[in-house]
Each structure stands twice: as structure tokens, then as C-alpha cells.
N, C-alpha and C positions, 0 to 999 in steps of 0.2 A: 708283185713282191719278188727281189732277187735272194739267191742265197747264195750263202757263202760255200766256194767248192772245198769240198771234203778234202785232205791230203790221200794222197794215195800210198807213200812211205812211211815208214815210223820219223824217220830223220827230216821228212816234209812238215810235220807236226809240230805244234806250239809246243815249248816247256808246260809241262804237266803242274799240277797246282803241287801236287809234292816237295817238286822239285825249288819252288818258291817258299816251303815251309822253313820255318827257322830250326836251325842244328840238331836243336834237343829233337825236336819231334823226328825228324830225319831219321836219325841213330834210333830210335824206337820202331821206328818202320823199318827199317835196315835189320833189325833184328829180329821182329817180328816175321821178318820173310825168310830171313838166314832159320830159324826156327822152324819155318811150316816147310820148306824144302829140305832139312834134315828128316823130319818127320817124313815125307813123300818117299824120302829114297831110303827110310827104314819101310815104306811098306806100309805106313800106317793112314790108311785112309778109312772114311767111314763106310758103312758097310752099305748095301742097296736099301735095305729093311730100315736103319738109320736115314739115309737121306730121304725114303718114302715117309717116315715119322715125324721128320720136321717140315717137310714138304706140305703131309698133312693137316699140319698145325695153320699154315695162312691160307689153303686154296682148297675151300669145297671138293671133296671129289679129289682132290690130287694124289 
């Protein structure tokens, strides 16, 4: 069995499935990110106790 080699660059890489979506969805991704990196560079991120809580939630023991 062969496989296919991995790119080694970002710019070696396929167009991403996103990047294929139609407009509307786009601009909602686009925004959605423009939103969580406002939020990062106010500082707002979840807390450790938070991510161990939802962590909790799917993995035994996590």
C-alpha cells in the first residue's frame, strides 16, 4: 500500500474544505474567528479548572 506524502509547507497543501465553502458560510467563519481572537487578545480564555471540567465530561479519569 502507497501513500500519499504529506506536504511539508502550508502553501504545499491542498485548498482546505473552507476555503471551497460558499460565501455566506465563509463570512460566518470569518467572523466567528475575527470574534475568538478579539476575545484572546482581551485575555479571555477558559480557565484550567474549566478546561479540566469539560475534559471531564468525555474521558474517564481526565
Amino acid at each position: 500500500m502507497t501513500q500519499t506524502p504529506r506536504p511539508s509547507a502550508p502553501d504545499e497543501a491542498p485548498l482546505s474544505v473552507a476555503s471551497e465553502a460558499p460565501a455566506d458560510i465563509r463570512a460566518w467563519q470569518e467572523q466567528r474567528v475575527e470574534e475568538r481572537l478579539k476575545a484572546a487578545d482581551e485575555g479571555r480564555f477558559a480557565s484550567a479548572e474549566e478546561v479540566r471540567a469539560v475534559i471531564g465530561k468525555y474521558i474517564r479519569n481526565g
